[in-house]
Every structure is written in structure tokens, then in C-alpha cells.
C-alpha positions in Angstrom: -9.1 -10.6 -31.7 -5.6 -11.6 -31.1 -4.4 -8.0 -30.7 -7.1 -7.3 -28.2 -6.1 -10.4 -26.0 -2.1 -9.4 -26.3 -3.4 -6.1 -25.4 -5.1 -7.7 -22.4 -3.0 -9.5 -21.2 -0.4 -6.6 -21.3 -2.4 -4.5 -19.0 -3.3 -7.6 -16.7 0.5 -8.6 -16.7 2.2 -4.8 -16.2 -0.7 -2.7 -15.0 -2.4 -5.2 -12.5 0.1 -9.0 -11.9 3.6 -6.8 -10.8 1.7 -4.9 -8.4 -0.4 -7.1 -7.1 2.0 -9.7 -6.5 4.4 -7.3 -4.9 1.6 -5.5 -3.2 0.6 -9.1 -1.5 4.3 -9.7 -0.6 4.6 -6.0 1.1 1.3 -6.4 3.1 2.1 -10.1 4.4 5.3 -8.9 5.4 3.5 -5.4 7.4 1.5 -8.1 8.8 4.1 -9.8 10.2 5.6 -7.0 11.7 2.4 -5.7 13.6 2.4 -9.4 15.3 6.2 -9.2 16.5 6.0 -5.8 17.5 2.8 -6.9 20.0 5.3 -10.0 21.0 8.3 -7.9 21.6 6.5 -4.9 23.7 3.0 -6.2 24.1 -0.8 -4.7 22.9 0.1 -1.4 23.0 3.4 -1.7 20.5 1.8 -1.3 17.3 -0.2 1.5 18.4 2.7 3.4 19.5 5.4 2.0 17.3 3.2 1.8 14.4 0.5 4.9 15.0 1.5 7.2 12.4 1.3 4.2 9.9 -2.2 3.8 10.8 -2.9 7.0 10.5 -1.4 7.2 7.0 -3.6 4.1 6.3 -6.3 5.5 6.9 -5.8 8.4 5.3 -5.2 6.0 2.0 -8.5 4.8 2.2 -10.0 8.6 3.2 -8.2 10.3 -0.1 -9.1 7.0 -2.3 -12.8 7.0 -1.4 -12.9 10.9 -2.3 -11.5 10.3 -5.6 -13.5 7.8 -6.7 -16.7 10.1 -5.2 -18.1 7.8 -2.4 -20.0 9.5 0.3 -18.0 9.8 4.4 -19.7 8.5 6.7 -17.6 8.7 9.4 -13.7 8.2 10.1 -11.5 7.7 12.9 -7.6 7.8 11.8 -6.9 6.1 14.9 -8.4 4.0 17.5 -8.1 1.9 20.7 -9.4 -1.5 20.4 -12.1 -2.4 23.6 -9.6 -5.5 24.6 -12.2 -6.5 26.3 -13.8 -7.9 23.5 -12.1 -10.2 21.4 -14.1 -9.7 17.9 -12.6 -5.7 18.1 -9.1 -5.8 16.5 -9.7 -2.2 14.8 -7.2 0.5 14.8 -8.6 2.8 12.3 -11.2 2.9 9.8 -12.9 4.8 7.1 -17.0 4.2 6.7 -18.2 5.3 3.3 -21.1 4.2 1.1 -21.5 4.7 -2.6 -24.1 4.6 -5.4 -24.6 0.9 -6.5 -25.5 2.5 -9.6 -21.9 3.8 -11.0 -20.3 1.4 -12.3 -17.1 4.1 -11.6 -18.2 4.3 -7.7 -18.2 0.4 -7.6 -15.0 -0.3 -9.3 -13.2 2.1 -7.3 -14.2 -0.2 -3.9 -11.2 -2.0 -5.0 -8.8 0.7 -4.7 -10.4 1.7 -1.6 -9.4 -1.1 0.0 -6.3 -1.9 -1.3 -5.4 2.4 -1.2 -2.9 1.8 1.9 -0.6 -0.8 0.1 -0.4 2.0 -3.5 -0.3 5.4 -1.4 2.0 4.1 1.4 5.0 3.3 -0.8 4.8 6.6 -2.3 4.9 8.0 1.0 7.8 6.2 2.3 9.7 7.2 -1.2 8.5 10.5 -1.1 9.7 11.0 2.7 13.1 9.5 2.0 13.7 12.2 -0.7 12.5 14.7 1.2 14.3 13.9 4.4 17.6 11.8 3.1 18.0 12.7 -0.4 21.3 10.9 -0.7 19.3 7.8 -0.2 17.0 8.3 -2.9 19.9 9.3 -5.1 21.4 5.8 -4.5 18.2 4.2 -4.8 17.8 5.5 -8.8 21.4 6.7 -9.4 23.5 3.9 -7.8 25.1 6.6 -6.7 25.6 7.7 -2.2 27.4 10.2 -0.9 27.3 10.8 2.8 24.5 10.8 4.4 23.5 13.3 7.0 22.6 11.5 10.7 20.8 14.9 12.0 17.5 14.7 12.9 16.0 14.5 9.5 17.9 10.9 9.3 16.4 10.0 12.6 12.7 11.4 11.7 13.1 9.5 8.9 14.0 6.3 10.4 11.3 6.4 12.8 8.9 7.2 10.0 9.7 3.9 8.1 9.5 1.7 10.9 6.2 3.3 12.0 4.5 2.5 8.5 6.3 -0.7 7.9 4.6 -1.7 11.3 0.8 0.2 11.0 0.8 1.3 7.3 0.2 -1.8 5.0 -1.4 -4.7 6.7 -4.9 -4.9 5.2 -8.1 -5.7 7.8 -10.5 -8.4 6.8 -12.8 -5.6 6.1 -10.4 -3.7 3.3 -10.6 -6.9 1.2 -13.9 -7.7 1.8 -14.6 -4.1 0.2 -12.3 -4.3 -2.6 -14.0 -7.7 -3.7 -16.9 -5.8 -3.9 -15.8 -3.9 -6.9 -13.9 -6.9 -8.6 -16.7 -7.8 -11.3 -17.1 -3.8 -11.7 -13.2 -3.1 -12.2 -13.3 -6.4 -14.6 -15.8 -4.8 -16.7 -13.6 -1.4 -17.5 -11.3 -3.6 -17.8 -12.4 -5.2 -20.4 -13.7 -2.1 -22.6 -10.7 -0.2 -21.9 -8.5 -3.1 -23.6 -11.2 -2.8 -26.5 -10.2 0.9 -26.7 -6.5 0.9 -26.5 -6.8 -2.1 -29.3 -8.3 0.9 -31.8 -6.1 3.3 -31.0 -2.8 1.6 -30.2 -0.8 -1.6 -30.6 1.4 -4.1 -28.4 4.3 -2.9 -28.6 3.7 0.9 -28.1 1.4 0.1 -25.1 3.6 -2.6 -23.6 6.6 0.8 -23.7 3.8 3.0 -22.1 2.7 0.5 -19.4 6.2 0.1 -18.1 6.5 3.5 -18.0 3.8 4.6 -16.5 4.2 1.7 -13.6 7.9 1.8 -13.2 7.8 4.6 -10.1 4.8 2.2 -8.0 6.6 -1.1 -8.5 9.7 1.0 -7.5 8.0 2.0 -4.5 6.7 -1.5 -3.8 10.1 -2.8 -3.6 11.6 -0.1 -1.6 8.4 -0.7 1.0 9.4 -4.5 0.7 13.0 -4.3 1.7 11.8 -1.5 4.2 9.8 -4.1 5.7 11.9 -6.6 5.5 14.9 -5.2 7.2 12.1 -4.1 10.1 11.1 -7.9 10.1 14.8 -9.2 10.8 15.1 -6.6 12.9 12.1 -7.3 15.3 12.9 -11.3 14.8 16.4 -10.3 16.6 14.3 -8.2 19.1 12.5 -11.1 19.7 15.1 -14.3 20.3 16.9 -11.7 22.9 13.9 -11.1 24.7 12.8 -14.5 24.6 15.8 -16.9 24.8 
């Protein structure tokens, strides 16, 4: 018993508490961003500004849905809100339904709704070696030489702000769906932590966890300071414009 509750505990603390809690930090931050962008150039800010991070969003929770086998209803990747009425605030969404019968289908409602915070890290890591390598070798290497400022820097660039503006902040309805699946995910949980406690032990699974989480809570943090230095930067925006 106590080997199956140091085994729990190891895959709430490394597989689920560091990414949630940096996940939460990167999607308050997004959040904030989205606002200051509509304050510094109005309505239409974090549509253009941030469209290509909705886009991606949505896209998170498209590819997620697929993988966990829900049916599509419909999707629109991007949207204008009817500002007309105050009750639409969508830019995006992703309509699916699923069998209430799978216990797999209903756990994966929280991943669904919680896809945009995991898959848009990756992006924005994946981009930036793509695009400016010598960051991404400084990022894991501690190690820069110098960078090119062509237009892969600058597609870059725009590419970060646009996701760090429309990629991460979750709508009411993504976490109404992901606590949908919250007793369902609880329950693999719990029988997967029963089957790693046969077959492995605390110290070998505490090695593999860290492992196999180190390259998403890398991404997390490099979509927090991402976010971050877009937040200081649209704060600044902000007391110019407003002072």
C-alpha cells in the first residue's frame, strides 16, 4: 500500500501538479494579454494581433478530440463575435460529442479542453527551432551565437506574439468540458498507479516521469516568459497610450 501511494503521488506530483500549475500560470498570463491588446487597439486587436493563435487553438482542441476518438460536429478555427450581443465573446470553437460509455472518450474531455495550453508550447518551441535555431540552442545549450534578423526572425517574432495573445487563454466552455472528464481521468488514474506499482518501483518511475515531462514543462516555461515579456510589453503600450 505504501508503494502504491508513493507511486501516486509521483505521477500526481510530476505527471499532473508541474504542469498544471505552470499551465494555469501560462493561460492567466494569455488572458491577460488578450484584454490589453483590446485596450491598446480596441475589439478588433486580438483578432488581428492574436488570429493565428486562435487558430492554433483551435486546432489543439480539433487534433485532441481526434485522438481521443470523439465525433466533429462542427468547427470554425476562427470567428467574429456578433458585438451586438454581449453573451457572444467566441473567437473559435470546436463542437464534438462522444460516447458516455468509454470511459477513454470521457477522460480525454479533459485534454480536450485543456489541448491549447499542452500543444501550444510545443508549437512555439518547435517554431523557434525551426525558424531561430540559435535561440533554441541557447535555450538547452546555454549556448548563442548570432542570431539571424532576416525574415525568419521577424516571422517568428510575430508568430510568438500572435499565440501569446490568441493561443492559450481557455473560454469558460474549455473548462467546463475538461471537468467533464475529471472523475473519468481519476479513475485511470488510479488503476494505472495500481499497474506501475507491479511492475515498477519509486525510484525508477520517479527517473522515467521526469523524463518523459522534462520537454512540456520546458515548453511551459518558454510559453511563460514568452508571455510575459508580451505582457510588459503591451503594459508599456498601454501607459503611453493612456498617460
Amino acid at each position: 500500500m505504501q508503494t502504491y501511494l508513493e507511486i501516486l503521488s509521483l505521477v500526481f506530483g510530476y505527471g499532473i501538479g508541474i504542469p498544471v500549475i505552470l499551465g494555469a500560470l501560462v493561460a492567466r498570463v494569455s488572458h491577460q494579454n488578450k484584454f490589453l491588446s483590446v485596450q491598446v487597439a480596441g475589439f478588433w486587436a486580438q483578432i488581428i494581433f492574436g488570429g493565428l493563435g486562435i487558430i492554433i487553438h483551435e486546432l489543439s482542441h480539433l487534433v485532441v478530440a481526434l485522438l481521443f476518438g470523439h465525433h466533429i460536429k462542427e468547427v470554425a478555427l476562427i470567428r467574429i463575435p456578433n458585438r451586438q450581443d454581449p453573451t457572444d465573446q467566441s473567437l473559435g470553437y470546436v463542437s464534438h460529442t462522444w460516447n458516455q460509455a468509454s470511459l477513454y472518450q470521457r477522460a480525454g474531455n479533459v485534454f480536450i479542453g485543456i489541448a491549447p495550453v499542452l500543444l501550444c508550447p510545443l508549437v512555439m518551441l518547435g517554431l523557434t527551432r525551426l525558424l531561430v535555431p540559435e535561440i533554441y540552442t541557447f535555450l538547452f545549450n546555454h549556448s548563442i551565437d548570432q542570431v539571424n534578423h532576416g525574415w525568419a526572425t521577424i516571422v517568428w517574432f510575430l508568430v510568438m506574439v500572435s499565440i501569446a495573445i490568441g493561443g492559450f487563454d481557455p473560454s469558460r466552455a474549455d473548462l467546463e468540458n475538461s471537468q467533464t472528464g475529471l472523475t473519468s481521468l481519476l479513475i485511470v488514474i488510479l488503476v494505472a498507479s495500481g499497474v506501475l506499482t507491479l511492475i515498477t518501483n519509486p525510484t525508477s518511475l520517479k527517473t522515467s516521469l521526469y523524463a518523459l515531462m522534462a520537454p512540456l514543462d520546458g515548453a511551459l516555461l518558454f510559453a511563460l516568459v514568452v508571455n510575459g515579456l508580451v505582457y510588459v510589453a503591451l503594459l508599456f503600450l498601454r501607459h503611453l497610450l493612456h498617460r
